[in-house]
Wavefront OBJ file of the C-alpha trace (Angstrom):
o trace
v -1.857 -1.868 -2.397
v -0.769 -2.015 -6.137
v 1.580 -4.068 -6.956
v 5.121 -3.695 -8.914
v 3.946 -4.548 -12.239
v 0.337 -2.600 -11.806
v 2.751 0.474 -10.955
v 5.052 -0.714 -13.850
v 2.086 -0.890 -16.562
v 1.367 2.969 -15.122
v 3.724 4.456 -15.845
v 3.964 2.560 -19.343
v 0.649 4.419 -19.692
v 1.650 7.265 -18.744
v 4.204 7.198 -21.208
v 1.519 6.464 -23.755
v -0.469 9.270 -22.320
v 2.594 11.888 -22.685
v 3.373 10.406 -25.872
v -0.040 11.680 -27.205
v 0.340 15.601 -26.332
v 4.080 15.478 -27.139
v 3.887 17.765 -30.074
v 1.459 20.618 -28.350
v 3.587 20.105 -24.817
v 7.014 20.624 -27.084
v 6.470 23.924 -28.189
v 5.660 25.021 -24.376
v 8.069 23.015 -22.206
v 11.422 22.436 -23.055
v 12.267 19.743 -20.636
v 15.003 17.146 -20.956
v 15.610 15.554 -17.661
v 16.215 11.898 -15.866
v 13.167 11.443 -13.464
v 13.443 9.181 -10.934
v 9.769 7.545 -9.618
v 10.163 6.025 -5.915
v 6.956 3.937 -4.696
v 6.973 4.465 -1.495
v 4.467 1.851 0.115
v 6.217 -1.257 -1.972
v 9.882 0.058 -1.633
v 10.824 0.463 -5.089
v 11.676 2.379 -8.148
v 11.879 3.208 -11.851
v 13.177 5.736 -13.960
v 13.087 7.374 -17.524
v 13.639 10.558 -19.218
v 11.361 13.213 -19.942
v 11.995 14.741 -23.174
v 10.472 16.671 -25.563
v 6.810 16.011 -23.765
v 7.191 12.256 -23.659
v 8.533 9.848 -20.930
v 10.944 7.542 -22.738
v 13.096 4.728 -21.601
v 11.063 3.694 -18.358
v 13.190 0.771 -16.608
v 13.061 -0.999 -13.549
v 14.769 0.788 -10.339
v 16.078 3.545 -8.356
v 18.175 6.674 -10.700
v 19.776 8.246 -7.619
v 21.172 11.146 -9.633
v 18.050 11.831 -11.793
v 17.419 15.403 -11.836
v 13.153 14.968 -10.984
v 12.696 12.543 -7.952
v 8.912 11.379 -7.696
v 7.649 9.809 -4.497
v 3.866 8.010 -4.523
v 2.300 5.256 -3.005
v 1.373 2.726 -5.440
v -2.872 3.053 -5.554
v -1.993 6.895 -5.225
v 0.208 6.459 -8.870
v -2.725 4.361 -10.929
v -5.193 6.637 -9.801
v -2.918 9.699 -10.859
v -2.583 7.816 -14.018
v -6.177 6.620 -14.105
v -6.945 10.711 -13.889
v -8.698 9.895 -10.592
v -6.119 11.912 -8.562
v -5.675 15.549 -9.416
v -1.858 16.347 -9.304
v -1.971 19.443 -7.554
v -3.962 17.802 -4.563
v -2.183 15.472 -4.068
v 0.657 17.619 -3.922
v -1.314 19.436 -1.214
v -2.175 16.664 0.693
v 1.499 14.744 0.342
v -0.237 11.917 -1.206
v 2.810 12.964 -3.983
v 6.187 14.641 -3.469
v 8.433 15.708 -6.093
v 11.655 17.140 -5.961
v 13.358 18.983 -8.929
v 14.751 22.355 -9.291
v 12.522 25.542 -9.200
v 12.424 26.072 -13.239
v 11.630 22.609 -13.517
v 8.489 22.663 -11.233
v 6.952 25.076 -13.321
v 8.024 23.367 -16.627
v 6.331 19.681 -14.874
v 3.010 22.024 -14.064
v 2.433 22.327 -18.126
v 2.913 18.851 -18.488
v 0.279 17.816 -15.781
l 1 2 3 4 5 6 7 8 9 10 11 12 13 14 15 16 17 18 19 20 21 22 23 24 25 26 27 28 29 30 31 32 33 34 35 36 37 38 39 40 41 42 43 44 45 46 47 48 49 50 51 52 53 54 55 56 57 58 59 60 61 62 63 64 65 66 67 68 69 70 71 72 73 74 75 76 77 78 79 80 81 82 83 84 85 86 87 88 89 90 91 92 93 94 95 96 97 98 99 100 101 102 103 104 105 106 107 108 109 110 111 112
C-alpha cells in the first residue's frame, strides 16, 4: 500500500503530466471542473480543478461537491500515473471508479 504522500507526489505528477499536453488537449476538451480524488484503501482525499487540460490547485482532502469524483486504491493511482495501469481497464475491472456527468466522461476519455 502507497502511502499519503506517494499518492500526494502522483497526482503532483500528474499535474506535471497534464500540464505538458495542455495546449493540444485545449483545443479538444473544454473542461473546467472541481475533481474530487478519494483513495480508497488509505481513507483519504484531494482535490483540484481541471481546466483548460491541466490539473491545477491539487490540495489535501475530500471536495464533496466537486463535479468529477475519482475513487482508486493507492498502488492502483501510481501505477495509473506511472502509465503501468491502462485507464480504461481499470475502469473495467473497478480497480478505478469515476463519477461525473455523461458529457464529462467523454470529455475525461480525451484527456486519458
Amino acid at each position: 500500500m502507497a502511502s499519503i504522500d506517494e499518492c500526494r507526489q502522483a497526482l503532483h505528477e500528474l499535474a506535471v503530466k497534464l500540464s505538458a499536453n495542455a495546449d493540444d488537449v485545449r483545443e479538444r476538451v473544454n473542461l473546467d471542473r472541481t475533481l474530487a480524488c478519494r483513495i480508497t484503501d488509505l481513507g483519504a482525499a484531494f482535490h483540484g480543478r481541471l481546466t483548460d487540460g491541466r490539473l491545477v490547485d491539487i490540495a489535501d482532502g475530500d471536495d464533496p461537491k466537486a463535479k468529477i469524483a475519482m475513487s482508486i486504491g493507492s498502488d492502483d493511482l501510481l501505477a495509473l500515473v506511472r502509465g503501468e495501469l491502462d485507464a480504461g481497464k481499470a475502469l473495467a475491472n473497478r480497480r478505478l471508479s469515476i463519477s461525473a456527468n455523461p458529457f464529462d466522461l467523454l470529455k475525461l476519455r480525451k484527456l486519458l
